[in-house]
C-alpha positions in Angstrom: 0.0 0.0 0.0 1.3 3.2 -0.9 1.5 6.5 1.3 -1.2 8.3 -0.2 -3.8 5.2 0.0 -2.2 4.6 3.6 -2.9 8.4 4.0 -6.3 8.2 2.9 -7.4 5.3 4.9 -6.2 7.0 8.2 -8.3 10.3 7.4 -11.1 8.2 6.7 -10.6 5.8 10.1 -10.7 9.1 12.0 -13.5 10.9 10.5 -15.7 7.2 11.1 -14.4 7.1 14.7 -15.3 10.9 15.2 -18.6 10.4 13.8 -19.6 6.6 15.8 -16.7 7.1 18.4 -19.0 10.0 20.4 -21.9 8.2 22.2 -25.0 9.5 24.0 -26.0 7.4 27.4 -29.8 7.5 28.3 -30.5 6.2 32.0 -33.8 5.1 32.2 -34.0 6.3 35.7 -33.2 9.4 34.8 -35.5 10.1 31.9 -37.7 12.7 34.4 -40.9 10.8 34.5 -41.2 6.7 34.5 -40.5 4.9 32.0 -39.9 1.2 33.5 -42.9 -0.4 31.5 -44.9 -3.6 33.3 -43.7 -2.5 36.7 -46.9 -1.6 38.5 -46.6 0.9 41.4 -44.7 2.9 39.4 -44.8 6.0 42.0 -43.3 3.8 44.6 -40.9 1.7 42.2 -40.1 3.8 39.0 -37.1 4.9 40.5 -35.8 1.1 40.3 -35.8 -2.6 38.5 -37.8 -4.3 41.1 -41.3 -5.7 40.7 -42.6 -5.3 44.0 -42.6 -1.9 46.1 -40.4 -1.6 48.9 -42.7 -1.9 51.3 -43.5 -5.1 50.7 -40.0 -6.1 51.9 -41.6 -6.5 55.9 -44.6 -8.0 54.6 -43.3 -10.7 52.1 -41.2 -13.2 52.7 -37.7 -13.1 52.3 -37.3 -15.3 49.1 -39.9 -14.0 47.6 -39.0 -10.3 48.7 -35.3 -11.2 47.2 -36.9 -12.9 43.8 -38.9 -9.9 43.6 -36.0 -8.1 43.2 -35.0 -9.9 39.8 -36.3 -7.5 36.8 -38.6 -10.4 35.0 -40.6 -8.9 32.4 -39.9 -5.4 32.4 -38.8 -3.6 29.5 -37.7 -0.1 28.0 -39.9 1.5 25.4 -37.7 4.1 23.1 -37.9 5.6 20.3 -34.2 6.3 17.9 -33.2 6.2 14.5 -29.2 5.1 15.4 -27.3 3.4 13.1 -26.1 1.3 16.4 -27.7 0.8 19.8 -25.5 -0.4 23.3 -26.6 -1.3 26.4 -24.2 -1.4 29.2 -25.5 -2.5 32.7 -24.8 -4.4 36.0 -26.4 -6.9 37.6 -26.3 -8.3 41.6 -26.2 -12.1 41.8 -24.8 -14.5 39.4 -25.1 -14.5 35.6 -26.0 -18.1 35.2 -27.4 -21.3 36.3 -26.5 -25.0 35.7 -29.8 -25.1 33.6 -30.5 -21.6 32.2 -27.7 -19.4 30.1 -26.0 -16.2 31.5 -28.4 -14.4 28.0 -31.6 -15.9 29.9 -30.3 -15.3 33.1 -29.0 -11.9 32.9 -29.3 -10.8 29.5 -31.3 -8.3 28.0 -33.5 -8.6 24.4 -34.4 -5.8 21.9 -37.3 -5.8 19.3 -37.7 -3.1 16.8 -41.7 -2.5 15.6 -41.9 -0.9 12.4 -44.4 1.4 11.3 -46.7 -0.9 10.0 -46.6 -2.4 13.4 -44.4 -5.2 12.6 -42.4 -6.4 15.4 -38.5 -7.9 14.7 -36.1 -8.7 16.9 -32.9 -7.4 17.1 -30.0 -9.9 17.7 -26.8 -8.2 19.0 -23.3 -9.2 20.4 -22.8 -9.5 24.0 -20.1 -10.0 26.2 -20.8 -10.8 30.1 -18.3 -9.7 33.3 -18.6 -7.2 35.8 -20.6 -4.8 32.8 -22.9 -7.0 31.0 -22.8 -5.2 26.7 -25.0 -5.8 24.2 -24.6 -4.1 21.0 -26.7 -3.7 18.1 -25.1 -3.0 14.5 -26.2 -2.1 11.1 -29.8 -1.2 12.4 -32.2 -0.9 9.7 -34.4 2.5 8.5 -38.0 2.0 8.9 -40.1 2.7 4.9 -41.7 5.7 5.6 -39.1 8.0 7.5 -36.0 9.0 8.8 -37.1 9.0 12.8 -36.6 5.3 13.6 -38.5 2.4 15.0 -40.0 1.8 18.6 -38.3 -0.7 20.2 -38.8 -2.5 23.0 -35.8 -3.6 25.5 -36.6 -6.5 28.1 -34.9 -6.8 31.5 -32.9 -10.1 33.0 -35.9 -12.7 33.9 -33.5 -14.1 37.2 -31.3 -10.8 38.0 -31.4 -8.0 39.8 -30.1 -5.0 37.9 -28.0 -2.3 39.4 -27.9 0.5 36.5 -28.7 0.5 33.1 -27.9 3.2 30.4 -28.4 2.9 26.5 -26.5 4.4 24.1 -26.4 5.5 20.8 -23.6 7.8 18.5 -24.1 11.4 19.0 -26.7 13.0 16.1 -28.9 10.4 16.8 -32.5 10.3 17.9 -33.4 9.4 21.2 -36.5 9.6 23.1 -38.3 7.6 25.6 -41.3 6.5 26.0 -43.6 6.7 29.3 -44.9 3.8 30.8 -48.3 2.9 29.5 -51.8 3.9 31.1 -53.5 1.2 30.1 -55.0 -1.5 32.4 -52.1 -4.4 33.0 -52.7 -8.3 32.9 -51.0 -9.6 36.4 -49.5 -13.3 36.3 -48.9 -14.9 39.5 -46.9 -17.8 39.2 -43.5 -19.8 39.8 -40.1 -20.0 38.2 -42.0 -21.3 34.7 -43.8 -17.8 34.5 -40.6 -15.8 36.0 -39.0 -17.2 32.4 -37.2 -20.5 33.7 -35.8 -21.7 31.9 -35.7 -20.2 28.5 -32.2 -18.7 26.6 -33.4 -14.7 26.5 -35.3 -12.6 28.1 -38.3 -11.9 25.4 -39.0 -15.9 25.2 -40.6 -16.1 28.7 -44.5 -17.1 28.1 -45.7 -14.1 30.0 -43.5 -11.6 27.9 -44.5 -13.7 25.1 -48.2 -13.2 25.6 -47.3 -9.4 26.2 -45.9 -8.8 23.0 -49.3 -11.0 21.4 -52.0 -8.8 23.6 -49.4 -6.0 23.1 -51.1 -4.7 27.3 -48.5 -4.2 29.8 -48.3 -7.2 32.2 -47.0 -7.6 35.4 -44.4 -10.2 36.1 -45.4 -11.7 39.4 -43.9 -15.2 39.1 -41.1 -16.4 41.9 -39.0 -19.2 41.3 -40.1 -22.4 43.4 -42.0 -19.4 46.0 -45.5 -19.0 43.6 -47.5 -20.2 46.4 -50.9 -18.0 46.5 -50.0 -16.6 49.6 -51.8 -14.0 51.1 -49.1 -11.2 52.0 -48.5 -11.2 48.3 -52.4 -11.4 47.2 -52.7 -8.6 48.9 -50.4 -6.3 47.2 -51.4 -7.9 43.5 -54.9 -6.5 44.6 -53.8 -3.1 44.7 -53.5 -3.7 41.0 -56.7 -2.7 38.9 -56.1 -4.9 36.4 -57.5 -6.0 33.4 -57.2 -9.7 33.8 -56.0 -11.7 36.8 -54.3 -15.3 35.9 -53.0 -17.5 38.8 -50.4 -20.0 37.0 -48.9 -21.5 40.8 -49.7 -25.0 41.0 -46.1 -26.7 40.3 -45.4 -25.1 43.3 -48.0 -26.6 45.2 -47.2 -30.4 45.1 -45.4 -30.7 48.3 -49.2 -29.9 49.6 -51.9 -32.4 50.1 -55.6 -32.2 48.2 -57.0 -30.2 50.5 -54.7 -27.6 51.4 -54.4 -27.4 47.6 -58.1 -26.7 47.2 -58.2 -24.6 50.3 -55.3 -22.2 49.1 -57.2 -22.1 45.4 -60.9 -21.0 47.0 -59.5 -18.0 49.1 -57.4 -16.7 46.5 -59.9 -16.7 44.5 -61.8 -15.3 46.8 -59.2 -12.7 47.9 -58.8 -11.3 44.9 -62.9 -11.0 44.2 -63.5 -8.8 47.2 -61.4 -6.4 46.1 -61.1 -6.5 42.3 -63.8 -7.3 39.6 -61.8 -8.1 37.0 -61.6 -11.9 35.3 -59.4 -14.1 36.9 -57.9 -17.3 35.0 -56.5 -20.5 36.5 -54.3 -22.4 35.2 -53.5 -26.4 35.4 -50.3 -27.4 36.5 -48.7 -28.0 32.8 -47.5 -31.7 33.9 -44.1 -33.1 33.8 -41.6 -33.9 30.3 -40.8 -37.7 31.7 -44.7 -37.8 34.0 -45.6 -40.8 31.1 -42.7 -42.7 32.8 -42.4 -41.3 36.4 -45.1 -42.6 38.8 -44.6 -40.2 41.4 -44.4 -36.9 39.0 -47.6 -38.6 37.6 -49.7 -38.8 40.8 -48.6 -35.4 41.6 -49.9 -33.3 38.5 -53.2 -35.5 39.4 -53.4 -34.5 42.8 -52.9 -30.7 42.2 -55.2 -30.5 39.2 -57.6 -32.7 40.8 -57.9 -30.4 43.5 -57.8 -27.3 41.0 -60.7 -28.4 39.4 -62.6 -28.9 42.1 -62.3 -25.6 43.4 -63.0 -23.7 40.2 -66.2 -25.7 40.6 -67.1 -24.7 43.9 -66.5 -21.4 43.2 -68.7 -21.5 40.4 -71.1 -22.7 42.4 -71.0 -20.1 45.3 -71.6 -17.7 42.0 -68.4 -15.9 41.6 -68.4 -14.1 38.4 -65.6 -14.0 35.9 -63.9 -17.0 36.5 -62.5 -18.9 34.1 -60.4 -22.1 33.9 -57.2 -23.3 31.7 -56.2 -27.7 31.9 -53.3 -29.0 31.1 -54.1 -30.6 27.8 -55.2 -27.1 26.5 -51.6 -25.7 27.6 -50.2 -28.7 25.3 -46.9 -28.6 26.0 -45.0 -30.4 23.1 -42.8 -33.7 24.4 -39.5 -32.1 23.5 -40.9 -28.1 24.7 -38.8 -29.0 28.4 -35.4 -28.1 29.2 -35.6 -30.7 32.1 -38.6 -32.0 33.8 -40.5 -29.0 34.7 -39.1 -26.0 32.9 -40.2 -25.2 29.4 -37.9 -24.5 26.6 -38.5 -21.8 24.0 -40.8 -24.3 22.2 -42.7 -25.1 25.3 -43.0 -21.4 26.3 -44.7 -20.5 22.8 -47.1 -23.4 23.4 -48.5 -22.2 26.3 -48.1 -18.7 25.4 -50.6 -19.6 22.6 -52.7 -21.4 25.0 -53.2 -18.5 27.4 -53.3 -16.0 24.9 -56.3 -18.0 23.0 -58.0 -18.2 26.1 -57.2 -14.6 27.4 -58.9 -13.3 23.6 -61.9 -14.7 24.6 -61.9 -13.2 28.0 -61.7 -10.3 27.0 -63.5 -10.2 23.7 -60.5 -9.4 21.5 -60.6 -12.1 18.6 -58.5 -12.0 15.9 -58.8 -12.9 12.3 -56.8 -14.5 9.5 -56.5 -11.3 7.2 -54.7 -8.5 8.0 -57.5 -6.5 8.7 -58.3 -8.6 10.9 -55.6 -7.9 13.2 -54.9 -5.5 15.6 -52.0 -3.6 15.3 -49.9 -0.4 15.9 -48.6 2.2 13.2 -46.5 5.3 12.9 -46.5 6.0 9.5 -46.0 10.1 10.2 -44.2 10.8 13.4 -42.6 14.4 11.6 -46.9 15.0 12.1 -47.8 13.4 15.4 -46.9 10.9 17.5 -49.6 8.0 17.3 -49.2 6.4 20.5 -49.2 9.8 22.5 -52.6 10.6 20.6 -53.6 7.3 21.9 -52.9 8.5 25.4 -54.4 11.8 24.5 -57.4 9.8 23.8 -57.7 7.4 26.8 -57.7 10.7 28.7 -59.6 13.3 27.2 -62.7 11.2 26.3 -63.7 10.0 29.5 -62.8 13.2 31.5 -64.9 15.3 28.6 -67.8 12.8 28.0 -69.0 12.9 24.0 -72.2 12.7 22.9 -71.0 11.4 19.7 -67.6 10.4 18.4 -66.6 10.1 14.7 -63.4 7.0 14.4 -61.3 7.9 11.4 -58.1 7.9 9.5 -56.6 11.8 8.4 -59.5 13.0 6.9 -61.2 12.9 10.5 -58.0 13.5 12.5 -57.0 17.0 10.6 -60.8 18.1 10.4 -61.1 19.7 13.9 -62.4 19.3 17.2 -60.5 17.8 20.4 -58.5 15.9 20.7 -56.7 18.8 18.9 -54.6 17.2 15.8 -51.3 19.2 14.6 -53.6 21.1 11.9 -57.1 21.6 11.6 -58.2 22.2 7.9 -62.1 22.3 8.8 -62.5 24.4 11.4 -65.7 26.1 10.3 -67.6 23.1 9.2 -66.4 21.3 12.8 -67.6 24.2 14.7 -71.2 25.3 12.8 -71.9 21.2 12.8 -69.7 18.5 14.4 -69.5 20.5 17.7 -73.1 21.3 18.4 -74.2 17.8 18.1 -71.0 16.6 20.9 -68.8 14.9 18.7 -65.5 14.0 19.6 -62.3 13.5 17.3 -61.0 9.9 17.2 -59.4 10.1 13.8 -55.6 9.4 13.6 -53.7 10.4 10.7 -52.6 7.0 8.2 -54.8 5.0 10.0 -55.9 1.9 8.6 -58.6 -0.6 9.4 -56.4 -2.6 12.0 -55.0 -0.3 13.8 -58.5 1.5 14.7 -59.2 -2.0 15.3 -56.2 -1.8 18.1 -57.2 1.4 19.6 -60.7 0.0 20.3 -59.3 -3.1 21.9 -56.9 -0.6 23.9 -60.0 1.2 25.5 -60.3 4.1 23.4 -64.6 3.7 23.4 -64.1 3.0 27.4 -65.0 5.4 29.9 -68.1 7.2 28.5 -71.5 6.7 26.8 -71.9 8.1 23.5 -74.9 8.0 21.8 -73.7 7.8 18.2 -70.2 6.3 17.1 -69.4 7.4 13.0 -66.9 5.4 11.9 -65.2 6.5 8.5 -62.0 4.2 8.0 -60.7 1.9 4.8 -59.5 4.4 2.3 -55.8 3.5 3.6 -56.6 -0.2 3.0 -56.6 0.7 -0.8 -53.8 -1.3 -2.9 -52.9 -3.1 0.0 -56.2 -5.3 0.5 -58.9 -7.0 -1.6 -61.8 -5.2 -1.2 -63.7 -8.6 0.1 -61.0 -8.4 3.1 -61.5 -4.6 3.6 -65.0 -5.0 3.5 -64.5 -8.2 6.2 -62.4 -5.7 8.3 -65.0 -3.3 8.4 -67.3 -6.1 9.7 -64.6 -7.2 12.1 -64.1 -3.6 13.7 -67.9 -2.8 14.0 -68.6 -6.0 15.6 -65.7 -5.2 18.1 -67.3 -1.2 18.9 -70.8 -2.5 19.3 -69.3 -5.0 22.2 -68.1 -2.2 23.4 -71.3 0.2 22.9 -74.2 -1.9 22.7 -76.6 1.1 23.4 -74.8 3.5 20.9 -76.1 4.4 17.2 -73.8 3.3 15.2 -73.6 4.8 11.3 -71.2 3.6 9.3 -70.1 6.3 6.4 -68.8 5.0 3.2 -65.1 5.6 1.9 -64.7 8.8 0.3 -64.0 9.4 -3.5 -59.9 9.6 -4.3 -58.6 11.0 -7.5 -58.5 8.5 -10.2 -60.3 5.9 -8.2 -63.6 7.6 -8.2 -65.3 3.6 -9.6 -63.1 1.8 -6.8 -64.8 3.4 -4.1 -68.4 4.0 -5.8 -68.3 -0.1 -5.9 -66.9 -1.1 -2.7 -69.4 1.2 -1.0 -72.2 -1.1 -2.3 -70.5 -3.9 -0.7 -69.8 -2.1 2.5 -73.7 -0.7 2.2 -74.7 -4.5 2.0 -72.8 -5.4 5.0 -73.7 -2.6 7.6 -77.5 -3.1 6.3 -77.0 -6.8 7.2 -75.6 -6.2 10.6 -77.9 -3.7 11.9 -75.5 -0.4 11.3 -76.6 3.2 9.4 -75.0 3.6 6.3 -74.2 6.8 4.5 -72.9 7.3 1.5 -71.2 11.0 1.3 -69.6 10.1 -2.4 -72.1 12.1 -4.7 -71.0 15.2 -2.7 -67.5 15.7 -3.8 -68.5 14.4 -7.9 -68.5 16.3 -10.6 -71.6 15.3 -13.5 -69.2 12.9 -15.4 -68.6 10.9 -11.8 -65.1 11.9 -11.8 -64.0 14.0 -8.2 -64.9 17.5 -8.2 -61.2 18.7 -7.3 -61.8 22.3 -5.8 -63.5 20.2 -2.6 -59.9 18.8 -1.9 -56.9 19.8 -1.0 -55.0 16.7 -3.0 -57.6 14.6 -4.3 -58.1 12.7 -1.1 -58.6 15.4 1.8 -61.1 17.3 2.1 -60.7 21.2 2.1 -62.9 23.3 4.3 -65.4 23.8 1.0 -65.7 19.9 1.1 -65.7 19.5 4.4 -68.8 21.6 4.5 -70.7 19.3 2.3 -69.7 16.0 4.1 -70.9 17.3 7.7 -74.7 17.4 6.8 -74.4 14.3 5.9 -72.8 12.8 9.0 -75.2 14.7 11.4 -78.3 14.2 9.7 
């Protein structure tokens, strides 16, 4: 090599470690509000990785006070755009066990959701001594813009962690997120639902169910100390939550039938006198060798014996909401063990999918086979707004300023008017002379598509208040990426999933507005969707003919770009909605 090449390489070698050499460190305890997702009293424990408050330290006992120090199923919401992504950290006790590897152990796991709501995960290099590093290279750039994807960093399952910081090369975006309003599922359970004994931290089943119900869940499982006890009953009931599942049974076998049934009827009964919320029981999930192991055999008998027969009694006694999970739903595959009582990856999936089947019907939150079908996030436009803090905005607002009527929509409701305030309002005087007198509010959100209003309504956006009419006006962002048969079955889907939610509320369903150049497409699909909402017992209103010109094609001075509105058009369409 030659000076000037040798030359050249060195200039370049320093201007790459000036640019990536620099690095920004985020502490997640120093972010200024919480931000330790899953946690549950935050106000007493947002300040560190533990899962119970410390209070609970005299009232606990010690091994489950200690285990309840370990960070299992908490996680880091952030927002960046970095190239690369580090997390340093330290942890307390020892990185590993005989059974489990220091990454399930100790280690920490990133996903990355896109802005179509598609979730990846990000697999990094990692070294482990006295500061555990992960680092994460080459990261993508989401389709739509330059300001990154969500992700989502869960804690060590079976360590405590000392300090955490995350880092990324100076210039980038950082930003956290705050930890989520929204109702939490709370699992009480053993070692099995603390993650044990699985190879990192996102395959635990409860963090795998989180991710699938995409609710925050709180992590109460305590390896070989799940033992419905009351001191700890009593702090899980401080916890509103939205679902209640009691998963403690293989810790239970030391205990005869009765004591069994006993501990299962008053914490049951515990949890009812304080809480209203479902509560789900769970079968001890048997044994990998109990088909050649008499004594592992008669155990998972005994306990699930005695399981049964107090979910029966307390059926009997009439207390509501109480639902029941057996073994052979769970499923778990013959080789889903890492020995003969902790599930592998492959046994954590299966009865993640067992719980999370049962959990959907719970709490009425089906899914389909299509994509409109499925719930999901986006954030197709954060330069315009953030769509999870609109969310938030939402779940507030609403039920603190009670609507007579809301209107659910994509951009052409979210950048009409009204509150929620969007970043721009482009029909103010049509919102105020007819949306506003007849007590709508604004739950349109900018790119939306069918499935993700299909998310916000699962994630308690129609909770909290009574409207008497619900509009919804969503599909046109479903157009190139969906038959119209599946949009159409979306719309069905959604509408079926509000009126569960509203059963006393009007709902009118308004057809998808004309678009330049596809003025047939939507004068077509409207029949179908017309035929649908007719069937189903919904309003329909078709607002096409409004923005048409004689010849059927779109009347262009009622728009701003051929598919928004101006405040001319949005003049025309409000009539028709309030009518």
């Amino acid at each position: 090599m030659n000076m000037k090449k040798l030359l050249l390489l060195f200039v370049f070698s320093f201007i790459y470690l000036s640019v990536y050499g620099q690095w920004v460190w985020n502490n997640p305890l120093q972010a200024g509000f919480p931000v330790i997702q899953n946690q549950g009293w935050t106000e007493e424990t947002g300040q560190s990785y533990s899962r119970f408050p410390d209070r609970a330290r005299n009232t606990v006992r010690k091994e489950v006070w200690e285990l309840s120090e370990n960070s299992a199923g908490l996680a880091i919401h952030f927002y960046s755009n970095a190239p690369e992504i580090e997390v340093r950290y330290q942890v307390k006790g020892a990185l590993q066990m005989q059974h489990m590897p220091a990454t399930g152990v100790s280690g920490v796991d990133l996903y990355a959701i896109n802005s179509d709501g598609e979730w990846n995960v990000c697999a990094g290099t990692f070294s482990f001594g006295d500061t555990i590093q992960y680092r994460f290279e080459s990261l993508t750039k989401d389709q739509y813009h330059d300001y990154g994807y969500e992700y989502r960093l869960y804690l060590p399952l079976y360590n405590t962690v000392r300090w955490l910081e995350i880092g990324v090369p100076q210039g980038s975006l950082f930003e956290f997120i705050p930890v989520s309003p929204e109702k939490p599922v709370l699992l009480y359970g053993t070692s099995i639902a603390q993650g044990g004994c699985v190879s990192r931290a996102g395959m635990a089943w409860a963090t795998i169910l989180q991710r699938s119900l995409d609710y925050p869940l709180i992590n109460a499982g305590f390896s070989g100390n799940g033992r419905l006890e009351p001191e700890v009953l009593d702090l899980i009931t401080e916890i509103e939550a939205r679902l209640y599942i009691l998963d403690c049974l293989p810790n239970l076998t030391q205990e005869n039938e009765e004591e069994i049934y006993h501990r299962i009827v008053q914490a049951v009964k515990q949890i009812r006198n304080k809480q209203a919320a479902p509560i789900l029981l769970i079968e001890h999930l048997g044994y990998s060798n109990m088909g050649t192991h008499s004594l592992y055999a008669a155990s998972v008998e005994k306990v699930n014996k005695a399981s049964k027969r107090a979910y029966e009694t307390l059926r009997q006694e009439g207390i509501p909401a109480l639902y029941y999970l057996t073994r052979e739903e769970l499923a778990i595959p013959a080789d889903g063990w890492v020995d003969h009582i902790h599930p592998n990856e492959w046994g954590m999936q299966a009865q993640a999918r067992a719980v999370e089947k049962k959990a959907r019907e719970i709490l009425h939150i089906p899914v389909g086979t299509i994509s409109t079908t499925r719930p999901v996030t986006q954030r197709r436009e954060p330069h315009n707004y953030e769509w999870l803090k609109r969310h938030r905005e939402e779940l507030e607002y609403n039920p603190a300023h009670p609507p007579r009527a809301v209107i659910i929509g994509n951009s052409i409701t979210h950048f009409w008017g009204g509150e929620p305030a969007g970043p721009r309002s482009s029909g103010s005087q049509s919102w105020e002379q007819y949306m506003r007198p007849h007590g709508f509010n604004n739950l349109g959100y900018g790119w939306d598509r069918i499935e993700n209003v299909l998310w916000r309504i699962y994630h308690d956006e129609l909770l909290g208040y009574t409207p008497e009419r619900i509009i919804s006006m969503i599909g046109t962002n479903n157009l190139g990426l969906n038959t119209d048969e599946e949009i159409v079955e979306g719309l069905r889907f959604l509408l079926a999933a509000i009126r569960d939610r509203q059963p006393s509320a009007e709902i009118q369903v308004v057809g998808i507005l004309p678009r330049r150049d596809q003025e047939q497409w939507a004068k077509n699909i409207n029949q179908q969707i017309r035929k649908m909402a007719e069937s189903e017992g919904y309003l329909f209103t078709d607002a096409g003919h409004v923005f048409l010109q004689e010849d059927g094609t779109l009347n262009e001075s009622l728009f701003s770009d051929g598919l928004h509105p101006n405040e001319e058009g949005y003049l025309r369409l409000a009539p028709l909605i309030v009518q």
